[in-house]
C-alpha positions as CSV (number, residue, x, y, z in Angstrom):
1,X,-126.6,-82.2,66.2
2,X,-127.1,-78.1,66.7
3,X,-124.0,-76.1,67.3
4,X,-124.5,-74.5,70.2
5,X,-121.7,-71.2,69.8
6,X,-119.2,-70.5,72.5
7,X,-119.7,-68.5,75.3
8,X,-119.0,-64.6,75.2
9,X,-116.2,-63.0,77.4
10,X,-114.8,-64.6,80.1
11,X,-117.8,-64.5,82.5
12,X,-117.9,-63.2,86.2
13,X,-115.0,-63.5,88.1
14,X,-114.4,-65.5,91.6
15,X,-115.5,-63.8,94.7
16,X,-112.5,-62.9,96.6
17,X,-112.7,-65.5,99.2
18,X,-112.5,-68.4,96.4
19,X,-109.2,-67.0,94.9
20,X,-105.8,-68.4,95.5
21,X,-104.3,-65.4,97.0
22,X,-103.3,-63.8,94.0
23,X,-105.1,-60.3,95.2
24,X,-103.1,-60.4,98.3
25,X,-100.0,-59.0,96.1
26,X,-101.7,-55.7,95.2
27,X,-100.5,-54.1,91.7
28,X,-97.6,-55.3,90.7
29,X,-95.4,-53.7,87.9
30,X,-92.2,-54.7,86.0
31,X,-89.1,-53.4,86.5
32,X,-87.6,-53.8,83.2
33,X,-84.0,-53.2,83.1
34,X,-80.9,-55.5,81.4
35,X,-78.0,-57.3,83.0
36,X,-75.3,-58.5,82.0
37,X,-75.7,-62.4,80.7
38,X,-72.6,-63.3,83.5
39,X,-74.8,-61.7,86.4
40,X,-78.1,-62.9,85.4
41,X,-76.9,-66.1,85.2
42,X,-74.9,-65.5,88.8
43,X,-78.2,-64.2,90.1
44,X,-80.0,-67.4,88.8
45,X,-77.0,-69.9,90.9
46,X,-77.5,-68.0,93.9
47,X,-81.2,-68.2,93.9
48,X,-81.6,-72.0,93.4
49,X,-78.3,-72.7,96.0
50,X,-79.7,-70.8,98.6
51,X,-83.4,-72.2,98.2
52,X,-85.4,-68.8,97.4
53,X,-88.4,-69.8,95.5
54,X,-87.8,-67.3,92.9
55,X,-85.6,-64.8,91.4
56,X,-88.3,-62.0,92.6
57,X,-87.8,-63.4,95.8
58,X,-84.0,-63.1,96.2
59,X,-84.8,-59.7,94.6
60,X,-86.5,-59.0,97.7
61,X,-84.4,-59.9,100.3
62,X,-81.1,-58.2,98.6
63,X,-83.4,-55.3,98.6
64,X,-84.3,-55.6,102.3
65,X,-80.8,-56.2,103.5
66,X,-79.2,-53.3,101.1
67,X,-82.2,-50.8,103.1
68,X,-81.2,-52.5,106.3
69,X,-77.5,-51.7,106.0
70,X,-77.9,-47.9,105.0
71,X,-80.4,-46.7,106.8
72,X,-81.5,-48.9,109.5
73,X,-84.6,-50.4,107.1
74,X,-86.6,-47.4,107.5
């Protein structure tokens, strides 16, 4: 049997219509900061009690409402 060697690179990529949504997001970027274990681990309880999908996702609203409260969400 002839070895047939594997492919080179990854090929083409999906047209944008076949993708999962994941170029809806735009860039993103880390924010790389470090908590205290106690508050991670808060932060972690909070998220899965109140059903957010995600610790980015409660990230996001305690962003929004912090914005909201000081200056109108503007």
């Amino acid at each position: 049997m002839a070895r047939v060697p594997p492919p080179k690179g990854k090929g083409e990529p999906p047209p944008p219509d076949e993708t999962v949504g994941n170029l809806d997001k735009g860039e993103m970027s880390h924010l790389n900061f470090r908590v205290p274990a106690a508050f991670h681990r808060e932060f972690a309880i909070f998220s899965i009690q109140h059903s957010f999908k995600s610790q980015t996702e409660t990230l996001y609203a305690a962003f929004e409402a912090l914005k909201d409260k000081h200056d109108g969400g503007q």
